[in-house]
Every structure is written in structure tokens, then in C-alpha cells.
MISEFI-859672 format. One record per residue (C-alpha): residue in one letter; z, x, y. Coordinates in steps of 0.001 Angstrom, whole numbers. Example, Ala and Ser with C-alpha at 12.3 -4.5 7.8 and 13.67 -1.06 7.14 Angstrom:
REM residues 2
<dolum><res>a</res><w>7800</w><u>12300</u><v>-4500</v></dolum>
<dolum><res>s</res><w>7140</w><u>13670</u><v>-1060</v></dolum>
END
This chain:
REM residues 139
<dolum><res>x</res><w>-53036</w><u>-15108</u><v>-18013</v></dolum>
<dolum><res>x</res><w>-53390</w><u>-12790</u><v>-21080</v></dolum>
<dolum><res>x</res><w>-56902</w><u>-11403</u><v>-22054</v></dolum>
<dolum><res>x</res><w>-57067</w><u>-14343</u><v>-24130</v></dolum>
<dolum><res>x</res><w>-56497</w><u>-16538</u><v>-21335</v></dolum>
<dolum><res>x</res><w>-53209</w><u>-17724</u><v>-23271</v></dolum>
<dolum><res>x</res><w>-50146</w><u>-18846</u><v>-20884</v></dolum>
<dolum><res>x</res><w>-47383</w><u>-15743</u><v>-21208</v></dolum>
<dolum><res>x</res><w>-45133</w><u>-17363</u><v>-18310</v></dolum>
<dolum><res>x</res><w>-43346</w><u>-20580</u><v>-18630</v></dolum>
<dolum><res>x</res><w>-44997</w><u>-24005</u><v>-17141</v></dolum>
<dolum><res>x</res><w>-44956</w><u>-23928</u><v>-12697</v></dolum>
<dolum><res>x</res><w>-47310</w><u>-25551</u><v>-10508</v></dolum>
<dolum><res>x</res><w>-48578</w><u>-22287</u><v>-9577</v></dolum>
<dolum><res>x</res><w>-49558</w><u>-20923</u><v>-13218</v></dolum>
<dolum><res>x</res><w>-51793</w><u>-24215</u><v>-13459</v></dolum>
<dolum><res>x</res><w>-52917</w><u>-24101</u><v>-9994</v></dolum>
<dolum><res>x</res><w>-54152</w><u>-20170</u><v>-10972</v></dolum>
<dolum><res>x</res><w>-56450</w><u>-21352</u><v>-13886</v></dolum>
<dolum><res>x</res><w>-59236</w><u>-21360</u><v>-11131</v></dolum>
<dolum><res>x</res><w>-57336</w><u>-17993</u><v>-9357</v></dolum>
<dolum><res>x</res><w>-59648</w><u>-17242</u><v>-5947</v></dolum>
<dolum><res>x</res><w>-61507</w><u>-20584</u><v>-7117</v></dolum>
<dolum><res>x</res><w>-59872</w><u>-23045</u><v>-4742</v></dolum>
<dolum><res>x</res><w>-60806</w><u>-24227</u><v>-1202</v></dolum>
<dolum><res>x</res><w>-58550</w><u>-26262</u><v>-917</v></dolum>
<dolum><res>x</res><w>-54822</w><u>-25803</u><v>241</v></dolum>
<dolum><res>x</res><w>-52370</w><u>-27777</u><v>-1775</v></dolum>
<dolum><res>x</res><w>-49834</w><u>-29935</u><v>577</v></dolum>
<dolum><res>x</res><w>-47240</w><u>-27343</u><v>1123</v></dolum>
<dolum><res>x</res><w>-43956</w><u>-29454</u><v>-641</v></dolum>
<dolum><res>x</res><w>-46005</w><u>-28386</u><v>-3546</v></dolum>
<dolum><res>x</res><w>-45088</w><u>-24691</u><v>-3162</v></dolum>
<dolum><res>x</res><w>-48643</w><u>-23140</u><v>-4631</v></dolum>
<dolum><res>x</res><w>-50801</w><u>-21010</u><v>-3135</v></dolum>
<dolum><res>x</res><w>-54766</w><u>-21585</u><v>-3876</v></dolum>
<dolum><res>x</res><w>-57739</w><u>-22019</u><v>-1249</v></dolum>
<dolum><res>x</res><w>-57343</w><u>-21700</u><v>2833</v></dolum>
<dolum><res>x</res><w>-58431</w><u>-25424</u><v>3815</v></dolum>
<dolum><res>x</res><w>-55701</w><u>-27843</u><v>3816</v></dolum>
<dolum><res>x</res><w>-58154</w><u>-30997</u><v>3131</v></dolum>
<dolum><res>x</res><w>-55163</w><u>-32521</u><v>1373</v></dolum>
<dolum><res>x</res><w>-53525</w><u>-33204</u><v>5350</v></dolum>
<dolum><res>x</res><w>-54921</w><u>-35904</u><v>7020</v></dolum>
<dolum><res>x</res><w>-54860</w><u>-33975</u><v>10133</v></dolum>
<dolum><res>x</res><w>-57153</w><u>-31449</u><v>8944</v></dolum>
<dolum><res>x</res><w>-59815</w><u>-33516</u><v>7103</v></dolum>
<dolum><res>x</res><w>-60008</w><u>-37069</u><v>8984</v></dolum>
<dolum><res>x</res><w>-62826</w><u>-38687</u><v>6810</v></dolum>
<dolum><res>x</res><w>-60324</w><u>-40813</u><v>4848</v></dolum>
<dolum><res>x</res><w>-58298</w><u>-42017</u><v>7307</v></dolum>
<dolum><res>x</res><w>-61317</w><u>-42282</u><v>10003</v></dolum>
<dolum><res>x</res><w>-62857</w><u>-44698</u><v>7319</v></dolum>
<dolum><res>x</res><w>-59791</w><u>-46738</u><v>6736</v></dolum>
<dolum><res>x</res><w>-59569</w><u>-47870</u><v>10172</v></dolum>
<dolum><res>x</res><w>-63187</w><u>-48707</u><v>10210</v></dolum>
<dolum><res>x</res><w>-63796</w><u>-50543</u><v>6984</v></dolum>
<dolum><res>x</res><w>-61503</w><u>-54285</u><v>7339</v></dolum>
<dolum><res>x</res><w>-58622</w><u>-54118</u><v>5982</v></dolum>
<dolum><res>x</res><w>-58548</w><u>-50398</u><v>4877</v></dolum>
<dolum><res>x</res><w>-58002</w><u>-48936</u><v>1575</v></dolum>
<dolum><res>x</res><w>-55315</w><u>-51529</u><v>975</v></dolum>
<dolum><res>x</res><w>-55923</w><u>-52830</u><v>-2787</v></dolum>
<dolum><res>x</res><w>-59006</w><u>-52542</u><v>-3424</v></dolum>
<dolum><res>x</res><w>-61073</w><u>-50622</u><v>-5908</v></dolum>
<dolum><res>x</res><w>-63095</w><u>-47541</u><v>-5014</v></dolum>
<dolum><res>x</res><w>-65958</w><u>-45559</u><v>-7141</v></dolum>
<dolum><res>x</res><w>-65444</w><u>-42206</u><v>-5417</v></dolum>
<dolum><res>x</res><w>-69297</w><u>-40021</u><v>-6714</v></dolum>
<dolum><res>x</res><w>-67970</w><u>-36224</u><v>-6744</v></dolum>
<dolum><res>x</res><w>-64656</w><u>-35604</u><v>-5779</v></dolum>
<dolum><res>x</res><w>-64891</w><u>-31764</u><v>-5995</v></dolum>
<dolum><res>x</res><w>-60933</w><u>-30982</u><v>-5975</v></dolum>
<dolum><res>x</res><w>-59985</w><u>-34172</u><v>-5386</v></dolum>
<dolum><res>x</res><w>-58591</w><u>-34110</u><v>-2002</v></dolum>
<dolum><res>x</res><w>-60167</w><u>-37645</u><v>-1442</v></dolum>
<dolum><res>x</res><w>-59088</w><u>-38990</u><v>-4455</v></dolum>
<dolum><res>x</res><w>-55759</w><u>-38392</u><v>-3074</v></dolum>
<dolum><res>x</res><w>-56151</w><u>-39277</u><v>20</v></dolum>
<dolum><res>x</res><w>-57784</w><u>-43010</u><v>-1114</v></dolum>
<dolum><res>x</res><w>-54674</w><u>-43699</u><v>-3539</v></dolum>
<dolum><res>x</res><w>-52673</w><u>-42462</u><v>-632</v></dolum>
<dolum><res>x</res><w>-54034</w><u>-45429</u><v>1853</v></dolum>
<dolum><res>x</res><w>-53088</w><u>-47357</u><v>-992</v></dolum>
<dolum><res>x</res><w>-55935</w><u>-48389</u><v>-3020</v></dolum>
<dolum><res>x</res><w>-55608</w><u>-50261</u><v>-6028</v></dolum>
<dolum><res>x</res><w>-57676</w><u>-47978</u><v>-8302</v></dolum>
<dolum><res>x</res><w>-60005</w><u>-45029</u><v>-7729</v></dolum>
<dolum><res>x</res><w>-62394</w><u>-44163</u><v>-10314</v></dolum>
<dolum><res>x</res><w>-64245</w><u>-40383</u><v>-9482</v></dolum>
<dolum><res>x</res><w>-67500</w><u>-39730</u><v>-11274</v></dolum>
<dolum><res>x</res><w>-67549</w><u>-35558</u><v>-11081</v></dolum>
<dolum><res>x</res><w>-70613</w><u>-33570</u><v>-12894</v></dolum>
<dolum><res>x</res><w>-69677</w><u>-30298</u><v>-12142</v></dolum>
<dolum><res>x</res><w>-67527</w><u>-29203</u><v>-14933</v></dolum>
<dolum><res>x</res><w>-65018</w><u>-26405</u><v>-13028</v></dolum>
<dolum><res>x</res><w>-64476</w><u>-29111</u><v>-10134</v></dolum>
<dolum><res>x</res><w>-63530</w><u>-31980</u><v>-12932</v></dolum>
<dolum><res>x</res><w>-60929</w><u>-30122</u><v>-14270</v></dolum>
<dolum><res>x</res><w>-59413</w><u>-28627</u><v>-10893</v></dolum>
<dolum><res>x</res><w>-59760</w><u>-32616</u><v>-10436</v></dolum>
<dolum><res>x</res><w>-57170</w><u>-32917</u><v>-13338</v></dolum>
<dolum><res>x</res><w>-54797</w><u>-30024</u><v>-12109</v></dolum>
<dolum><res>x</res><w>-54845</w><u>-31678</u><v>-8681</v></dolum>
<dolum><res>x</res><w>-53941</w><u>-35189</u><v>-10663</v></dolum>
<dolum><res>x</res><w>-51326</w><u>-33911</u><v>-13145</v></dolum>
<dolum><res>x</res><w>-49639</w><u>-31676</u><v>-9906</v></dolum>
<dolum><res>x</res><w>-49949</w><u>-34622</u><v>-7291</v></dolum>
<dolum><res>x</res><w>-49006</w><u>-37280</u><v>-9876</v></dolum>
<dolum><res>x</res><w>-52127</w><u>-39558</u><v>-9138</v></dolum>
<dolum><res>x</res><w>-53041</w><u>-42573</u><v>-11446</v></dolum>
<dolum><res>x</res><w>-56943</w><u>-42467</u><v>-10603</v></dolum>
<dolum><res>x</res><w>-59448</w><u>-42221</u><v>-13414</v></dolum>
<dolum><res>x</res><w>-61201</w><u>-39263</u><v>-13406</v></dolum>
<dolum><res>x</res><w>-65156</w><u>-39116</u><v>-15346</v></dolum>
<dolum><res>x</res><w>-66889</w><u>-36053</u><v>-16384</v></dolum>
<dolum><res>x</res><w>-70439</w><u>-37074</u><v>-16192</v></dolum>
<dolum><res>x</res><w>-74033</w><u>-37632</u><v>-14395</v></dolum>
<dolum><res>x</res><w>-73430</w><u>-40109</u><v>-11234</v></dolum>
<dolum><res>x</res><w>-76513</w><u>-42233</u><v>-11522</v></dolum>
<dolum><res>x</res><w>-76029</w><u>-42018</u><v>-15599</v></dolum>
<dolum><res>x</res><w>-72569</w><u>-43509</u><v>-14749</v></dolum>
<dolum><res>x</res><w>-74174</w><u>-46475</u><v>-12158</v></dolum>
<dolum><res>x</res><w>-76954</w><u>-47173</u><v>-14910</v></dolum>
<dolum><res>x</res><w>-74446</w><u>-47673</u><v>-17783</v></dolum>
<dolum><res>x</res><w>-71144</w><u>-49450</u><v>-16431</v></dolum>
<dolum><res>x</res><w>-70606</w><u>-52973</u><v>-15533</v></dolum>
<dolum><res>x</res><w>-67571</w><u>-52433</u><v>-13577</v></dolum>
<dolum><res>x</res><w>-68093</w><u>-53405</u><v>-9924</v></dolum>
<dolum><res>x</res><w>-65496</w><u>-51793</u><v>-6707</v></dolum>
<dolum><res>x</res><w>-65025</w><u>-52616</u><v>-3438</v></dolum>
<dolum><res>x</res><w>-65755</w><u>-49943</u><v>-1907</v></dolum>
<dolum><res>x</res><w>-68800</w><u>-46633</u><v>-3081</v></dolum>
<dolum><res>x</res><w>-67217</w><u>-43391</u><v>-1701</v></dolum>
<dolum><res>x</res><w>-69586</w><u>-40556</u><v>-2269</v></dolum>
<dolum><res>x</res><w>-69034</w><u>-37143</u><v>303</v></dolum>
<dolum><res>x</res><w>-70807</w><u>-34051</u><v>-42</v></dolum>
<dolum><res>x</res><w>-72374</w><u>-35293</u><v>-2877</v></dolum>
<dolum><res>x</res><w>-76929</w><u>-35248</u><v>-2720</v></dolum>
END
């Protein structure tokens, strides 16, 4: 990035990833090719809470709608679509972890709706209901 924190290299992966350079905890999957934070949340393997949770709720993550409250960089958000839910809608207030939500949705190719906003403003104001309230690390 130039001191005006214009692009001066063509379009990669890795020039968006490094919008939030020494930001990231989270390690992309590696078929991505970017380098970014040291915690591979993105593999099942390491982080288990997804796939832990689809094998406990009936019938998993298969079609149904989830309200995921703060998905920091969106490793769940991935992970949820990737059990195959129908729709995931993230509620994030922070505003540096929405939009490393949006790198990690325009690099990963996810459909889910992603909300900059208060949580419990959200809940107050919308009528849409979901299957299933995901909320981790969130107070």
C-alpha cells in the first residue's frame, strides 16, 4: 500500500488479505495461497466448535437458517455454509472485524449476509426468525 493507502500492485488474494497486514488471527485454508494470522480456525481439525455442534444439534446445519452474533473473521460463517446451511446472517459491531468479514467472503466466495451493527439493536428491530442463534466469543 502507498502512503495513501492506494493499491500500486494489481488485484491477488494476498494484497486484500494485507489490508489488515499483522491484523489477522486467523490462517486462511492454504489452497488460498495468503499468508495472514497463525491459527488455522478455517480447518475443522483445528477449531471443532462447528462441526462438534453439527453432530449434536438434529439434523445438523443441513438447510436451515442461522443468525451467527459476531463472527470476528468469519471462520464460522464459513464453516456453517460449509455444513451446508441454507443461509447465515452475521450481526458484527466491531468495525475492523466486519470488513475482514467481507475479505474473508469475497476470497472464500461465501453467499452469507454480513450486518455491521449493535447485536441486541439487530434482535430488537428485525422480524426475521432462524433456526438456529450462533453467538461465540461474543459477551
Amino acid at each position: 500500500m502507498s502512503r495513501h493507502d492506494f493499491a500500486s500492485d494489481a488485484p491477488s488474494p494476498q494484497q486484500t488479505v494485507d489490508i489488515f497486514a499483522n491484523q489477522w488471527i486467523s490462517a486462511f485454508p492454504n489452497d488460498l495461497g495468503v499468508t495472514a494470522g497463525w491459527i488455522n480456525h478455517f480447518d475443522p481439525e483445528v477449531d471443532t466448535r462447528v462441526p462438534w455442534a453439527g453432530t449434536a444439534i438434529p439434523g445438523g446445519f443441513t438447510g436451515k437458517t442461522i443468525l451467527e452474533l459476531g463472527p470476528f473473521e468469519g471462520y464460522h460463517t464459513a464453516s456453517l455454509e460449509w455444513a451446508g446451511a441454507a443461509s447465515v446472517t452475521s450481526v458484527e459491531a466491531s468495525r475492523t472485524a466486519y470488513l475482514k468479514c467481507l475479505v474473508v467472503k469475497e476470497l472464500l466466495g461465501l453467499n452469507a449476509k454480513l450486518l455491521y451493527g449493535d447485536v441486541n439493536a439487530y434482535l430488537n428491530s428485525t422480524t426475521d426468525r432462524f433456526d438456529i442463534g450462533w453467538a461465540s466469543g461474543i459477551l
